[in-house]
Every structure is written in C-alpha cells, then in structure tokens.
C-alpha positions as protocol buffer text, in pm:
chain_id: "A"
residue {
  index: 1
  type: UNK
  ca { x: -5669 y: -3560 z: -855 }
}
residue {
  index: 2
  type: UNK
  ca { x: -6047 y: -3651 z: -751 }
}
residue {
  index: 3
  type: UNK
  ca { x: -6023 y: -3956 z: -929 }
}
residue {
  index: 4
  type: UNK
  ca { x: -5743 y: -4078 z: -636 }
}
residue {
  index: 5
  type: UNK
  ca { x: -5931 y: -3970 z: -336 }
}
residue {
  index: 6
  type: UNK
  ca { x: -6291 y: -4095 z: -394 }
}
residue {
  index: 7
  type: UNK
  ca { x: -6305 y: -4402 z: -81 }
}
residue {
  index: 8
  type: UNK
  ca { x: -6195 y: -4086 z: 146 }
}
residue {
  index: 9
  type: UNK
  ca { x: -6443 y: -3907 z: 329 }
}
residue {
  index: 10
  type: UNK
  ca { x: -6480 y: -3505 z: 178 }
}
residue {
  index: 11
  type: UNK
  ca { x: -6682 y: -3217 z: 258 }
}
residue {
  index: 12
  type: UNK
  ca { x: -6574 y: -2933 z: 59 }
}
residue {
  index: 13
  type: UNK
  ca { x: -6847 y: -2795 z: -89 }
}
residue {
  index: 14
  type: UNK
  ca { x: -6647 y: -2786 z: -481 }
}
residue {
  index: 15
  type: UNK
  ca { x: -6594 y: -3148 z: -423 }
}
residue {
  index: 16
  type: UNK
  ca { x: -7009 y: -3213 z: -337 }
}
residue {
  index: 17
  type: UNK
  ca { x: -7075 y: -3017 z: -675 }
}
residue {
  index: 18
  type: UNK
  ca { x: -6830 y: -3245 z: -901 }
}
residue {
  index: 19
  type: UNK
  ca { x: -6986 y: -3549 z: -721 }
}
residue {
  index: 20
  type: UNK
  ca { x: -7376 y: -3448 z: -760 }
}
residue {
  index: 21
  type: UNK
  ca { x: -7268 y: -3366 z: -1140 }
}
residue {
  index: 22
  type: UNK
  ca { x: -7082 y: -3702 z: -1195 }
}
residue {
  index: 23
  type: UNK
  ca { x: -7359 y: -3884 z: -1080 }
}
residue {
  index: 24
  type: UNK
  ca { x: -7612 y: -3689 z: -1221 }
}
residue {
  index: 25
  type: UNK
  ca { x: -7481 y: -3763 z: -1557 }
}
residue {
  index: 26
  type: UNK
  ca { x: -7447 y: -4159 z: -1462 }
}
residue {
  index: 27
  type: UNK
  ca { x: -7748 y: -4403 z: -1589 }
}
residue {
  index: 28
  type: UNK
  ca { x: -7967 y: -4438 z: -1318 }
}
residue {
  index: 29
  type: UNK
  ca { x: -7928 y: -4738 z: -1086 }
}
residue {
  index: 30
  type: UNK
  ca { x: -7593 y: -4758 z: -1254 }
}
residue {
  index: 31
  type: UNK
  ca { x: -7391 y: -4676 z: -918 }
}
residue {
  index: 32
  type: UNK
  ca { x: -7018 y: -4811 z: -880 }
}
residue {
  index: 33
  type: UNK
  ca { x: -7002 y: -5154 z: -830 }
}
residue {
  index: 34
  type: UNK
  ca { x: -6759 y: -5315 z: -592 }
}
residue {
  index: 35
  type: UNK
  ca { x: -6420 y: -5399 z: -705 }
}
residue {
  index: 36
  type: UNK
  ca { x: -6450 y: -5112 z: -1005 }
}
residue {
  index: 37
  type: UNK
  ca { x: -6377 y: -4796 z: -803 }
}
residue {
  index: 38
  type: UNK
  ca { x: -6031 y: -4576 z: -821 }
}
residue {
  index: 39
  type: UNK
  ca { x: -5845 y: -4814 z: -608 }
}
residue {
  index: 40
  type: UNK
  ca { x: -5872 y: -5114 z: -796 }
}
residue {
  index: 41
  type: UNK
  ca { x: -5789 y: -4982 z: -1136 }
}
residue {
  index: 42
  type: UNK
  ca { x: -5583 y: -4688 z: -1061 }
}
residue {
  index: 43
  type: UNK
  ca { x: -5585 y: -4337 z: -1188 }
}
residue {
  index: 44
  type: UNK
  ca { x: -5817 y: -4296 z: -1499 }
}
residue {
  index: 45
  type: UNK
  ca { x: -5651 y: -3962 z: -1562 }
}
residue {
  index: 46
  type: UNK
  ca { x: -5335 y: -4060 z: -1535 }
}
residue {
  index: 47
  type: UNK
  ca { x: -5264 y: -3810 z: -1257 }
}
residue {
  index: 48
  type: UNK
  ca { x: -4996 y: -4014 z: -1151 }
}
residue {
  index: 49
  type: UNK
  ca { x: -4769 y: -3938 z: -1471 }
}
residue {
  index: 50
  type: UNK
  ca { x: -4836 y: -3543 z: -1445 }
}
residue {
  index: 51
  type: UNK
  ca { x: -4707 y: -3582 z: -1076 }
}
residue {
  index: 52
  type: UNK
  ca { x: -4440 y: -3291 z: -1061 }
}
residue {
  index: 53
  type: UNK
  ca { x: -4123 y: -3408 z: -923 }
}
residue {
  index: 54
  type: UNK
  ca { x: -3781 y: -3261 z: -821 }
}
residue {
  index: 55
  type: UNK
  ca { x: -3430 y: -3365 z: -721 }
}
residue {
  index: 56
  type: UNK
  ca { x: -3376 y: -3503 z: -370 }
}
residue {
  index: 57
  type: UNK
  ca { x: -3045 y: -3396 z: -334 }
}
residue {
  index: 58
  type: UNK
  ca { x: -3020 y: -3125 z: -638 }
}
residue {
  index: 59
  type: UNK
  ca { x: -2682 y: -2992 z: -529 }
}
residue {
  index: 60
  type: UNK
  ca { x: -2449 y: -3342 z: -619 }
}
residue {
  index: 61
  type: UNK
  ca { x: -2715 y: -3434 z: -883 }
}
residue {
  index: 62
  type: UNK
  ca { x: -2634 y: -3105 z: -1067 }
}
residue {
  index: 63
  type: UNK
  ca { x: -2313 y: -3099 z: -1033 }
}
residue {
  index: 64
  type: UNK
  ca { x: -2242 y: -3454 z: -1172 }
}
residue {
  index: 65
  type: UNK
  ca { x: -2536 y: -3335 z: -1488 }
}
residue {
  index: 66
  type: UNK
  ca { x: -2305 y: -3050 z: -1561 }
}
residue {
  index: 67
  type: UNK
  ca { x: -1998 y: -3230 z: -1539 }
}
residue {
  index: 68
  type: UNK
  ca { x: -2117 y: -3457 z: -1760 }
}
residue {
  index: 69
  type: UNK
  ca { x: -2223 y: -3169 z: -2023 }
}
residue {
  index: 70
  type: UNK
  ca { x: -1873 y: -3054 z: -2025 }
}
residue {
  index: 71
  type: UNK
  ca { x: -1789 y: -3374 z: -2091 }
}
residue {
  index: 72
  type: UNK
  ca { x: -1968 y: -3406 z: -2372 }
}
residue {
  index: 73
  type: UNK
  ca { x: -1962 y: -3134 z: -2560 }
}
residue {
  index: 74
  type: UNK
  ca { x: -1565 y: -3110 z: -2522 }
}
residue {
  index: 75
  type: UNK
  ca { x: -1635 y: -3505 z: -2680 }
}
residue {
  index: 76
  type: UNK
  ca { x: -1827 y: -3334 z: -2993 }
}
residue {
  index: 77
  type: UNK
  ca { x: -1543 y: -3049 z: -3004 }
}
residue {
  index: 78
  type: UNK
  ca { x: -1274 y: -3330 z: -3023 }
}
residue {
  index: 79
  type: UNK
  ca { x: -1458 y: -3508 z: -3337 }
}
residue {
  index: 80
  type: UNK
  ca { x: -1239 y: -3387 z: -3643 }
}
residue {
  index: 81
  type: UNK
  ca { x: -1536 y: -3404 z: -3867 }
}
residue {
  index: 82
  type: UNK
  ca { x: -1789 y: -3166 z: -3623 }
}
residue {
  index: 83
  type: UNK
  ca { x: -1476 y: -2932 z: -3624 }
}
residue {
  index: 84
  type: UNK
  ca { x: -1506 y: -2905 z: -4012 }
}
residue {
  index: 85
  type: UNK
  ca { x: -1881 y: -2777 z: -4039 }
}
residue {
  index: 86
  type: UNK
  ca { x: -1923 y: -2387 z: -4069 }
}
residue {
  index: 87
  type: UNK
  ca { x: -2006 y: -2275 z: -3694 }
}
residue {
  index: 88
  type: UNK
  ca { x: -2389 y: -2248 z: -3730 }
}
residue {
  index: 89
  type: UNK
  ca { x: -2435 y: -2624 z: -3851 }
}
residue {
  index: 90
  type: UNK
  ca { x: -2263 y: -2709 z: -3564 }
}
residue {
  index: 91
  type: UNK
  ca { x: -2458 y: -2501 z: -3282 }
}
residue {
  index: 92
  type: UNK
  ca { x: -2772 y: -2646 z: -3493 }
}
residue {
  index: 93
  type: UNK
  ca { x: -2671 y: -3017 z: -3412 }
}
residue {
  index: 94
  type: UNK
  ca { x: -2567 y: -2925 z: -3123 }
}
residue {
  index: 95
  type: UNK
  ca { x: -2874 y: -2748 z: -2953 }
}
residue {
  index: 96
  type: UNK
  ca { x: -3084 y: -3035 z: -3099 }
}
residue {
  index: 97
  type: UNK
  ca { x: -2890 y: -3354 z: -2987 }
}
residue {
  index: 98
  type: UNK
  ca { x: -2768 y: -3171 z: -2639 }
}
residue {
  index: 99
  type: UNK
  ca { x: -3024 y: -3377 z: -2419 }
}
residue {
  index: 100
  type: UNK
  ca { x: -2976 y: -3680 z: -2567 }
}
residue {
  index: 101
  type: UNK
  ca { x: -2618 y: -3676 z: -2557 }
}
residue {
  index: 102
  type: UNK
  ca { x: -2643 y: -3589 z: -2194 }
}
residue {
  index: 103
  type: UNK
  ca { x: -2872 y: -3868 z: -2128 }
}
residue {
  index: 104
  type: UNK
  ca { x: -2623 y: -4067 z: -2329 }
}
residue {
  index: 105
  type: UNK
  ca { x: -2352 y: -3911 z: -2060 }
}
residue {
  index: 106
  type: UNK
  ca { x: -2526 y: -3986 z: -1751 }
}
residue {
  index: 107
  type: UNK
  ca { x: -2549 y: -4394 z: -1824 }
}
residue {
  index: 108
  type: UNK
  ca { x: -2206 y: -4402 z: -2002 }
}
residue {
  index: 109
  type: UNK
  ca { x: -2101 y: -4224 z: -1598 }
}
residue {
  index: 110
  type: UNK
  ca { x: -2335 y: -4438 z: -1467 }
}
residue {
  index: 111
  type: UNK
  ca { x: -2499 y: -4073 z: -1249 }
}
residue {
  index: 112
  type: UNK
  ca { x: -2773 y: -4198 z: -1000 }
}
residue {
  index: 113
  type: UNK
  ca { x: -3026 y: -3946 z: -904 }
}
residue {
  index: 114
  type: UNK
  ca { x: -3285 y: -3955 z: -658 }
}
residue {
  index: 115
  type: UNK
  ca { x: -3604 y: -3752 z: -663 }
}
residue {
  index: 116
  type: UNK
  ca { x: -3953 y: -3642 z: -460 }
}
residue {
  index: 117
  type: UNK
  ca { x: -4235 y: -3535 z: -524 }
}
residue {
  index: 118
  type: UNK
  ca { x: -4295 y: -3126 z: -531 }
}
residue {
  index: 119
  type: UNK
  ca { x: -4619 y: -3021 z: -329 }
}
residue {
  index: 120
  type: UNK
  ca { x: -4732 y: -2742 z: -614 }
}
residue {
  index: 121
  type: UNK
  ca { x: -5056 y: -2583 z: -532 }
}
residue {
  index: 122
  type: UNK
  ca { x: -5398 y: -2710 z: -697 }
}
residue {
  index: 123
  type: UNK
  ca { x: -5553 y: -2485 z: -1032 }
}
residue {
  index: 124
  type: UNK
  ca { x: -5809 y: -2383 z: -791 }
}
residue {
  index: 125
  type: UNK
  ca { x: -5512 y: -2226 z: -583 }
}
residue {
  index: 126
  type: UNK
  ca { x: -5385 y: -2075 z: -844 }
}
residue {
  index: 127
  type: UNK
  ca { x: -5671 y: -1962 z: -994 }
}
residue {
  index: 128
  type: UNK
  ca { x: -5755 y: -1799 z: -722 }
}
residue {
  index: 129
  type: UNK
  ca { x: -5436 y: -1651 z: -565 }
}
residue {
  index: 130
  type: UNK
  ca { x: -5391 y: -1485 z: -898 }
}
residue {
  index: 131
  type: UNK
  ca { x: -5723 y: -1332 z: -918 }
}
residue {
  index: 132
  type: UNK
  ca { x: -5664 y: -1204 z: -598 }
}
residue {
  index: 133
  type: UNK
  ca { x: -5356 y: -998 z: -715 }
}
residue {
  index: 134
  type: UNK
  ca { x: -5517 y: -891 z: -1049 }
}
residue {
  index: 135
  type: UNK
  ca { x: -5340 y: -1105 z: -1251 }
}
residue {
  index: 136
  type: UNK
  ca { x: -5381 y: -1410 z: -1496 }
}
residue {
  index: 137
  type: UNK
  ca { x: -5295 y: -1736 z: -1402 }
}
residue {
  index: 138
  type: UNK
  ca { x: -4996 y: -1859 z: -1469 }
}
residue {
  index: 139
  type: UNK
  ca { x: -4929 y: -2113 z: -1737 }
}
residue {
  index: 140
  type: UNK
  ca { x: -4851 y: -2425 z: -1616 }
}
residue {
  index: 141
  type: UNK
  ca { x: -4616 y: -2525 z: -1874 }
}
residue {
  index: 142
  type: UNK
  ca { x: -4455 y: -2496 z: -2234 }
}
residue {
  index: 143
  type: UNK
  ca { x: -4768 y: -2492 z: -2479 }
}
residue {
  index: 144
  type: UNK
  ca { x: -4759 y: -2814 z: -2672 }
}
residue {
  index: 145
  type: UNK
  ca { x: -4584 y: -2822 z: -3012 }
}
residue {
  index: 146
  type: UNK
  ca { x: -4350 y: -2527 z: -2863 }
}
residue {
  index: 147
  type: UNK
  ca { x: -3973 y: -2576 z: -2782 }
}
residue {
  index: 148
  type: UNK
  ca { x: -3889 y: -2418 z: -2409 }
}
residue {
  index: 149
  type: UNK
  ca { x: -3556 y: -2394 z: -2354 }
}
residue {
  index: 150
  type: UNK
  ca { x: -3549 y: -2166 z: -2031 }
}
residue {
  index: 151
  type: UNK
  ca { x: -3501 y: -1776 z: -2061 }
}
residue {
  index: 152
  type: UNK
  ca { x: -3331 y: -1549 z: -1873 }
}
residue {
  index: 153
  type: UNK
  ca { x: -3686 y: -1365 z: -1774 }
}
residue {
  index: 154
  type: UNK
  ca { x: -3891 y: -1406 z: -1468 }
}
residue {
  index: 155
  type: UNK
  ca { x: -4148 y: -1678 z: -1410 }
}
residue {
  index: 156
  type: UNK
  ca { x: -4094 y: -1988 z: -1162 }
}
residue {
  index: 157
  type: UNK
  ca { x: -3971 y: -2279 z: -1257 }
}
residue {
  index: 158
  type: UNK
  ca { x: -4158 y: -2583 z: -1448 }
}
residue {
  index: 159
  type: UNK
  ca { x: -4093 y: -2906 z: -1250 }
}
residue {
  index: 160
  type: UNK
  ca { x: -4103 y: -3229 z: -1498 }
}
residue {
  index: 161
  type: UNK
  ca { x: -4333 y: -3467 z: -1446 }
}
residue {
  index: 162
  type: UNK
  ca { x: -4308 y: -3831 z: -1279 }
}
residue {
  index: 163
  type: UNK
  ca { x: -4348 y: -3956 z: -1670 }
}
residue {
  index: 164
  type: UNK
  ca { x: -4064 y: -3763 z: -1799 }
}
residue {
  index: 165
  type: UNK
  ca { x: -3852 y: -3882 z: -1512 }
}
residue {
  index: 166
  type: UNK
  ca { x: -3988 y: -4209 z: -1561 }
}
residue {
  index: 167
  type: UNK
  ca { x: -3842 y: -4189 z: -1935 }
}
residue {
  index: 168
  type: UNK
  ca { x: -3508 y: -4095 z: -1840 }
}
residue {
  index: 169
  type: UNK
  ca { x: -3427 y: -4390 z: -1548 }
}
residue {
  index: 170
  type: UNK
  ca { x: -3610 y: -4610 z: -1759 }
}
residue {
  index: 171
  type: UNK
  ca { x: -3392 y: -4545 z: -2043 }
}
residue {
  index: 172
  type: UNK
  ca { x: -3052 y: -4544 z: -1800 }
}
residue {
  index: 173
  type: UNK
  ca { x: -3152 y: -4896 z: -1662 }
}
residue {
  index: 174
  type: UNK
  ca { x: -3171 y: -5006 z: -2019 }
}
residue {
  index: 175
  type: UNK
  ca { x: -2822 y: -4879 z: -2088 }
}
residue {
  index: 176
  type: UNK
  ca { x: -2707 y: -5022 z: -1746 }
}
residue {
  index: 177
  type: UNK
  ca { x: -2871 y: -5376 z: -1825 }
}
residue {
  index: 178
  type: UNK
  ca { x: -2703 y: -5339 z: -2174 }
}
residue {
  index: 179
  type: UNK
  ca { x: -2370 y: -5330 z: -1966 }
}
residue {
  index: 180
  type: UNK
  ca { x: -2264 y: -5073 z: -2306 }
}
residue {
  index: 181
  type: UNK
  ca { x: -1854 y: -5009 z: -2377 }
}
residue {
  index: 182
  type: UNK
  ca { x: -1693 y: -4712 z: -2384 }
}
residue {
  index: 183
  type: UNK
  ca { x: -1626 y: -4762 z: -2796 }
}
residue {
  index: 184
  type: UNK
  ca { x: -1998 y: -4834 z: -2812 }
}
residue {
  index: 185
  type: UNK
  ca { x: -2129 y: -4536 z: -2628 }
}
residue {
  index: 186
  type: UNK
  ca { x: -1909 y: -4292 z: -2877 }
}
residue {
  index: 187
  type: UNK
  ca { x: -2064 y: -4441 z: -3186 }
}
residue {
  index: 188
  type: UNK
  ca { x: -2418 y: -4403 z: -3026 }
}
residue {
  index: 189
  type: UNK
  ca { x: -2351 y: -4026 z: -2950 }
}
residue {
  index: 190
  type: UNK
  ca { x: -2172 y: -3995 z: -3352 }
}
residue {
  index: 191
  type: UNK
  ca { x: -2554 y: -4121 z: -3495 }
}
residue {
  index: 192
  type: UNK
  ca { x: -2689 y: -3889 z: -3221 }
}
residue {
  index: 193
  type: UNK
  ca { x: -2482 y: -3639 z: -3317 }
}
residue {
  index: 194
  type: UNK
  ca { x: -2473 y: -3618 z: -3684 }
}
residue {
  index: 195
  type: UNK
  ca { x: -2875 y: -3557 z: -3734 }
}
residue {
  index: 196
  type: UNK
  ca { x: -2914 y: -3522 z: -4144 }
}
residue {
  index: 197
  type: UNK
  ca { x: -3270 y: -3472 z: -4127 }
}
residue {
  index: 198
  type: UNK
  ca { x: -3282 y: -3119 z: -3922 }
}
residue {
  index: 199
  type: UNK
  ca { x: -3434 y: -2847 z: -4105 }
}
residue {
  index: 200
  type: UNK
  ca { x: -3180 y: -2562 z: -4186 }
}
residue {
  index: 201
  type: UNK
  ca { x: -2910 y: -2781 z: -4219 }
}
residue {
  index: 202
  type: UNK
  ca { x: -2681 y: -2701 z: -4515 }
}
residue {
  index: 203
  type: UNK
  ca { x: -2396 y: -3036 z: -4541 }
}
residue {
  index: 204
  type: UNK
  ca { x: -2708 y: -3260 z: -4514 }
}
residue {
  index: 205
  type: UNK
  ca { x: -2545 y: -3520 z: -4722 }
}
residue {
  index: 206
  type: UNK
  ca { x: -2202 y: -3502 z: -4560 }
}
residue {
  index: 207
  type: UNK
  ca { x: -2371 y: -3510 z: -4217 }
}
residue {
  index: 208
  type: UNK
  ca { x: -2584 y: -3844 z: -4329 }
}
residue {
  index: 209
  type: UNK
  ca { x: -2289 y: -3983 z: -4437 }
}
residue {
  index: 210
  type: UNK
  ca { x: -2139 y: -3943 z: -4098 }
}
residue {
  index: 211
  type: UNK
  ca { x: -2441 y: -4083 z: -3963 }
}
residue {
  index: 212
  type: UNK
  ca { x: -2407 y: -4391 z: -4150 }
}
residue {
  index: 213
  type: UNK
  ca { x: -2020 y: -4437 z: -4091 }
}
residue {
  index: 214
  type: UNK
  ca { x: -2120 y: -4433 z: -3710 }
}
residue {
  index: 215
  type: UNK
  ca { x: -2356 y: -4652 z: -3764 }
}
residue {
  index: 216
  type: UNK
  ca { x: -2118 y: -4916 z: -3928 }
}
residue {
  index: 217
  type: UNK
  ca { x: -1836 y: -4871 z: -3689 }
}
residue {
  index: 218
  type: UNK
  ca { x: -2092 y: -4933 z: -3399 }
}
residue {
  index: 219
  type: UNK
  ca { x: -2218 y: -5280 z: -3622 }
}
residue {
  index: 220
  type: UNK
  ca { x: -1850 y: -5365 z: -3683 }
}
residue {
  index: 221
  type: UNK
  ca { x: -1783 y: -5300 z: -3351 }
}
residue {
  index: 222
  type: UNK
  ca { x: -2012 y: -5511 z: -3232 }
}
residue {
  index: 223
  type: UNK
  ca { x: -1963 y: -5816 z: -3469 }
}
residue {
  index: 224
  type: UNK
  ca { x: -1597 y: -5828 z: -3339 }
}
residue {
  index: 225
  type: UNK
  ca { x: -1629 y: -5817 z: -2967 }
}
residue {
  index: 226
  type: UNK
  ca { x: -1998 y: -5982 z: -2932 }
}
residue {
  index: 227
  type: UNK
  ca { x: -1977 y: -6271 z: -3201 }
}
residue {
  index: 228
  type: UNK
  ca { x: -2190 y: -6482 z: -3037 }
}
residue {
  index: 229
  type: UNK
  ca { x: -2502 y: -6187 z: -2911 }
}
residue {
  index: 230
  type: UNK
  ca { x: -2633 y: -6139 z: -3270 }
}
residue {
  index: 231
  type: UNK
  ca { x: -2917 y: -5953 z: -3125 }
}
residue {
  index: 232
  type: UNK
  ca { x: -2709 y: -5666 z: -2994 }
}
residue {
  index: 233
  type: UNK
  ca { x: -2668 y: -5445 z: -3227 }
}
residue {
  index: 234
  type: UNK
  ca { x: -3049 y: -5446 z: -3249 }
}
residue {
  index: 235
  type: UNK
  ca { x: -3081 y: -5350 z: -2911 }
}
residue {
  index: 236
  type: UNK
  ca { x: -2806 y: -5077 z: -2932 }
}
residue {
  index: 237
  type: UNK
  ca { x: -3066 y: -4930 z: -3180 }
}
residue {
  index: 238
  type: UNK
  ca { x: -3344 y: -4969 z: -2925 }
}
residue {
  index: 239
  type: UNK
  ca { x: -3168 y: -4757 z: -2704 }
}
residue {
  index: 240
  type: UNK
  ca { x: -3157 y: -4492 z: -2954 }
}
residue {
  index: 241
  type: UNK
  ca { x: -3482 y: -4522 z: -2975 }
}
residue {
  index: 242
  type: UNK
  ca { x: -3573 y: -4489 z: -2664 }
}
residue {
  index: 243
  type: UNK
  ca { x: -3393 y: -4128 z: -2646 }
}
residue {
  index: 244
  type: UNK
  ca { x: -3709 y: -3997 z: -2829 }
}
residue {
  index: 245
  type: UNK
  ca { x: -3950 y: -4017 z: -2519 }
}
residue {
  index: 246
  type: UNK
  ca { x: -3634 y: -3819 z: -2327 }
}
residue {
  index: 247
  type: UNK
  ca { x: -3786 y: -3437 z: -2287 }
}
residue {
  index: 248
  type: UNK
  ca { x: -3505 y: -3170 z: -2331 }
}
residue {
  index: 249
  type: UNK
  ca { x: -3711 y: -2902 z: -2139 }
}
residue {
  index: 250
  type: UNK
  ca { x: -3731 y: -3205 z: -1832 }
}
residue {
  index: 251
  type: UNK
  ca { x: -3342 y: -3203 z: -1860 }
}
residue {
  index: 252
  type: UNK
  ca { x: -3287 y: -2875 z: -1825 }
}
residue {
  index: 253
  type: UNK
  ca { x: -3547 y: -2723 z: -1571 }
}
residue {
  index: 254
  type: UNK
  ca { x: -3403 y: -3080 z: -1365 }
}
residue {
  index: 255
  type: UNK
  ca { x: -3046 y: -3040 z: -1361 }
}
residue {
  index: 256
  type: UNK
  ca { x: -2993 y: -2712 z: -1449 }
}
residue {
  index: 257
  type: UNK
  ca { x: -3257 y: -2452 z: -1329 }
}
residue {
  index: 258
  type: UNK
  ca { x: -3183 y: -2526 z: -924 }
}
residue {
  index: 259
  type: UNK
  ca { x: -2841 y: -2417 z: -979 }
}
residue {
  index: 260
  type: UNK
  ca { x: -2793 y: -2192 z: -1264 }
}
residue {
  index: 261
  type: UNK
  ca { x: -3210 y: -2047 z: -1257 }
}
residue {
  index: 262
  type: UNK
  ca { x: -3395 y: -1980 z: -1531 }
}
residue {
  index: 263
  type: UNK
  ca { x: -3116 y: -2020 z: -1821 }
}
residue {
  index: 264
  type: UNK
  ca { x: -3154 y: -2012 z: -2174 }
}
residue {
  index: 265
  type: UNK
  ca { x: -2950 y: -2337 z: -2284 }
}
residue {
  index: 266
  type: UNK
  ca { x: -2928 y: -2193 z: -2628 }
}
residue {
  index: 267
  type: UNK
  ca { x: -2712 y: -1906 z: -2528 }
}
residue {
  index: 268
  type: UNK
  ca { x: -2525 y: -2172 z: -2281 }
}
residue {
  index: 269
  type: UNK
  ca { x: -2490 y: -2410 z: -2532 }
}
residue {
  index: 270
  type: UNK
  ca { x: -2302 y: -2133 z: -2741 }
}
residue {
  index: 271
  type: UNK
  ca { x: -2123 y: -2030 z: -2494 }
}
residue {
  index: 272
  type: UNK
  ca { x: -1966 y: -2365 z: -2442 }
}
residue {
  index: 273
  type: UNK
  ca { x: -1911 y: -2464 z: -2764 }
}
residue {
  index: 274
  type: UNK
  ca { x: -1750 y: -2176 z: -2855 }
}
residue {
  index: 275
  type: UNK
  ca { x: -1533 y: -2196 z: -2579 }
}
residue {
  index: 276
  type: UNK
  ca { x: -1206 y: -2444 z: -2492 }
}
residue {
  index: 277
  type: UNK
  ca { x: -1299 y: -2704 z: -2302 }
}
C-alpha cells in the first residue's frame, strides 16, 4: 500500500511515476501540511482491512473448527423438526446457515485462534510473473455478488482478509462478554437454523413458524433465568445480528482449506448430513 509507506525513503522508478502524477494532479502550492500525512490519519485505502491473514497454528485451530462442525450439524440432525423436512429443504438450510452455526460453535466451545499475516506478492508481481509464463493473472478473489464455496479444481488458496477475521473475534468476544448458556446458544442456532426467507424453500411457513417458536423459547428463556437484565434478550438479538458481517468463504478457506485443500463445502456438507454422526 503506497499510502502506508510515504515518510520512507523510495527509489523505484514505478513509485517516482505515482508520486510525480499525485502531485501533478494536486493544486499548486497545496503540498502536505504537517500533521496531515499517512501516519497521522492512517490508511486512506483501508489497506489495513484487505491485509491477508492466516492461522498461526492451523493444525489445532482446524482441528477444534471441524470438531466443532461435527458438532453441529449432528445438533441440527438431532432436532425432530429438521428431521421432518424432505432432504433438499434441509441441505438448503443447511448450506446457508453452516457458517453461522459454526461461528455460533466456536463461542458456545469457547475455540481461540491465533493468526499472522500472509506475505502474498504485490499485483505488480503478479502481473508480471504471469505474463512471463503466458498466462492471465490470477483473480484475486470470489467476484463480488458470487457465492465461493471452494471446488475441488486447481487454483491456490484465497486467504481472508484482516476485516473478515476482524468480524469473526469481534463477534466471539461479544458472545464471550455475553457470558451466553448452553439453553441460550441452542435457541440462537434454531432462529439460525430455520431461515423462512431462502429462495427455493418449499415449508416456508412451517419453517417461519419454527423460527418464531425459537425465538419465544429463547425470550422465555431469558425472562426466567435473567429477571432482573431486561436488556438481554435485546442483545441476544444483536448477536444474531452481528453473524451477517461473518463471511462463509473466510470460514472455509480459514479452517478448512489448510487441511482438507481446496474442498467444495457443498458436497461436504452433504456428505455429513447425510451421514450418522
């Protein structure tokens, strides 16, 4: 990122070219002034967040991540009422709640995970090693709007970000802070779970009506054992909440790509849940 490095002293003659064109395209006599430069405002581009990042010690962190995914989904095999939708509904909720229900699993086993940051090469690497062999360059990612959830084809591996990593601890601290109960974390993963508003769903109004029922178990719930924190039940819901900034792609190419490789969790997933847990 240029917009980190600009007190150091450069001569690369790319850098020179972005500088004489940045300033060239400044007011005149409008030159940085002191105290406004990179280092006292931080990142403009928010460089920081698009960091890639990857597990420290990615043996016992995936290990615990996949322990905790047969966990779970043996958890949405044992609910009578999952068991009770044809076979497709259920691989629908499934594949679309999995991350969030292993998020859900990794504060409820309270799984601490460190990571570092991955040294991946610049664009202009890139750009250039892959002209040099002919080729394209590589994507960098998933393109926006489209689901990735691994394949079993070639292609090396897309780290997650420091913001999507950021999004899962923050959201564990916030479960840890919450200090949440085994009773509680069931009816969190039930309104997880039972999703009404997919598209392709068939039982949508037996599956909302699920929804709800964990929903009113988990506000019963907490009426009877937290009388006097009226609040909480509101900040159950924040938690939920906060499961929508939690990236399933992150998830996966995290805790399962450095063990398993380039996996397609759908097929997984299927595999799983069609299996005895």
């Amino acid at each position: 990122c240029r917009c980190c490095v600009d007190g150091r002293r450069h001569s690369s003659i790319l850098y020179n070219i972005l500088r004489s064109q940045e300033r060239a395209a400044s007011p005149a006599g409008q030159g940085p002034r002191r105290g406004q430069g990179p280092a006292s405002r931080g990142c403009p581009c928010g460089g920081s967040r698009r960091r890639r990042v990857a597990l420290r010690s990615p043996q016992v962190a995936c290990k615990a991540a996949s322990a905790v995914l047969v966990k779970t989904l043996r958890f949405v095999q044992n609910v009578p009422c999952f068991q009770e939708l044809p076979l497709d509904e259920q691989l629908l909720l499934v594949r679309s709640c999995w991350a969030p229900l292993l998020v859900l699993g990794l504060a409820q086993d309270r799984v601490h995970f460190e990571t570092v940051e991955s040294a991946e090469p610049s664009m202009l690497q890139r750009i250039l090693t892959t002209r040099r062999q002919g080729e394209h360059p590589p994507p960098r990612g998933p393109a926006p709007g489209r689901p990735h959830h691994g394949s079993a084809g070639g292609g090396g591996p897309h780290l997650p970000s420091a913001g999507e990593i950021q999004a899962i601890k923050g959201f564990l601290a916030k479960c840890w802070s919450l200090d949440i109960s085994t009773k509680e974390y069931a009816y969190l993963k039930g309104t997880v779970l039972f999703n009404p508003d997919l598209p392709g769903l068939q039982c949508t109004q037996y599956i909302e009506g699920l929804q709800r029922e964990a929903q009113q178990a988990l506000n019963e719930h907490v009426r009877l054992i937290h009388r006097g924190d009226e609040a909480r039940f509101a900040k159950l819901n924040v938690v939920l909440s906060l499961l929508r900034s939690i990236n399933a792609n992150a998830i996966a190419e995290l805790f399962f790509r450095p063990i398993i490789g380039a996996v397609n969790m759908d097929d997984m997933l299927l595999e799983m849940l069609c299996a005895k847990l």
